[in-house]
N, C-alpha and C positions, 0 to 999 in steps of 0.2 A: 353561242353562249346565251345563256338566260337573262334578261333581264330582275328575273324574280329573287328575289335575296333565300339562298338557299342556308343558311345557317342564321335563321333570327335570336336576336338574343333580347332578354328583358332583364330589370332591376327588379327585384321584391323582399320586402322587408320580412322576420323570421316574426311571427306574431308570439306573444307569450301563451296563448290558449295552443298553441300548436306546439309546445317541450313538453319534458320529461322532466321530471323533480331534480336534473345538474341543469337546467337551464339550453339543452340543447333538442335541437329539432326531434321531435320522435320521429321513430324509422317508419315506421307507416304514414306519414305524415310527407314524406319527399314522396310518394308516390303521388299524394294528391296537387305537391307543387308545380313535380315536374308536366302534370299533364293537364293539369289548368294551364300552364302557363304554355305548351304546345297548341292548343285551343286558340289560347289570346292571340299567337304568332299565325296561327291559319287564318285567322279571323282579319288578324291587321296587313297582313301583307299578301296573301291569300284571295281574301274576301271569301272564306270558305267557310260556311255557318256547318259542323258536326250533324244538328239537329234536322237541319233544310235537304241538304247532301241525302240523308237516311231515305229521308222524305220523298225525295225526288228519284232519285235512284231504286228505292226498295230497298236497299242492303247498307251494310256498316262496316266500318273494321271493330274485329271485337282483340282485346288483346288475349293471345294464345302462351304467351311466356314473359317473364321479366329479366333479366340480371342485372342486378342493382351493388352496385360498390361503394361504401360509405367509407371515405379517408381521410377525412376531417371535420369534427362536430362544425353546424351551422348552428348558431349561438341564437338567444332572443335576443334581437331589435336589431340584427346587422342585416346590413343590404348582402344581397348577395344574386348573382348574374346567374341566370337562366340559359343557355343556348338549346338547339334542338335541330334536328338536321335529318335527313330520310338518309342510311347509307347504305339499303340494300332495298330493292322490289324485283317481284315477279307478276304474274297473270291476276293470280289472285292475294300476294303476300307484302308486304312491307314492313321494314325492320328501322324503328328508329332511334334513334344514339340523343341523350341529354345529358346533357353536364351542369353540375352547379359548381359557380366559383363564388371566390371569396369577391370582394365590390371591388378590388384592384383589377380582378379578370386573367389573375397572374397564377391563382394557389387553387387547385381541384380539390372540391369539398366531398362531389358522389357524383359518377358515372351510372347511367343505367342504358337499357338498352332495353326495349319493349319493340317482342314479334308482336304482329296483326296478322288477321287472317280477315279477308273482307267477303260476309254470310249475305245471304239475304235477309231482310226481314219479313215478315216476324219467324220463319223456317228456321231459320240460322244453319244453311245448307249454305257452303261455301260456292262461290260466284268468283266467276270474271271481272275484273279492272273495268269497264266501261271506255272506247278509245279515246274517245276527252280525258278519263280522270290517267290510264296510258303513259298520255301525251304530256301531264303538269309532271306525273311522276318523274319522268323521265329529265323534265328542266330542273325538277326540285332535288334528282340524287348528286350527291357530292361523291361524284368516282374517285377521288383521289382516297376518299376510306376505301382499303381494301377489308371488304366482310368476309370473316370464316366464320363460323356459326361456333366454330370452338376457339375464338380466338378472343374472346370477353377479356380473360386478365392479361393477355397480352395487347389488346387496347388501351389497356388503363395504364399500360407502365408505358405504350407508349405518347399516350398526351402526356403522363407525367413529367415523361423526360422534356418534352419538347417546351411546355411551362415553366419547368427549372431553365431552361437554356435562353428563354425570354425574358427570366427576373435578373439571371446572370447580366445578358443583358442591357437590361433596363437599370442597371446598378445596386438592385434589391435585395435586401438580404436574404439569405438561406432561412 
């Protein structure tokens, strides 16, 4: 087993320049949280600079698809939890899973899920994993997600349930 924290998680506040005239996150807008805040997690626990990587390597993952689930506005000024986790790679491909909760860590605000495809640069002719980057993928996937590529809503109902079975629980209400 890995030493490396394979599902990091972060706090970030819903900024007011970031809603929509109800006061909730715009939808375009969780894109740009959930994968900054993927970044910060490569970065801090990682030591994995995006930028450097590109750099050193030639090539990048570019993202190839989204599916993104939104089931509870994220409100302005609430703290709200980050997580992010690889649950699927291959040669050239990885599939990452984020979740944003409510600052309890208990209530699913939006699931998303972003393929990659890792190009060259500047070609953007897709390319082999490198057997170092391999080798991290490999400590960084959380097997216990089992990935179907068709299986997105039936992911989300199932962190759903296993959150409600947590706040039950933890004595929280519904």
């Amino acid at each position: 087993m890995s030493d490396l924290v394979q599902t990091p998680e972060s706090s970030h506040r819903v900024h007011f320049q970031d809603c929509d005239m109800l006061g909730h996150l715009n939808n375009a807008r969780y894109l740009d949280y959930f994968l900054n805040a993927r970044e910060d997690h490569a970065a801090a626990h990682y030591q994995l600079n995006m930028g450097e990587l590109a750099r050193e390597q030639q090539a990048a993952w570019v993202i190839t698809k989204h599916h993104l689930s939104y089931l509870r506005p994220a409100r302005q000024g609430a703290q709200v939890r980050i997580r992010s986790q690889i649950i699927h790679y291959d040669n050239s491909n990885l599939v990452l899973e984020m979740q944003m909760r409510a600052a309890d860590g208990l209530r699913l605000l939006a699931l998303l899920w972003s393929e990659m495809a890792f190009v060259t640069t500047p070609a953007g002719t897709r390319t082999d994993h490198s057997n170092a980057l391999m080798d991290l993928l490999d400590q960084l996937d959380v097997e216990a997600i089992d990935y179907d590529p068709d299986g997105f809503d039936e992911r989300v109902k199932t962190v759903r349930q296993e959150l409600k079975k947590q706040r039950r629980a933890a004595g929280s209400p519904e």
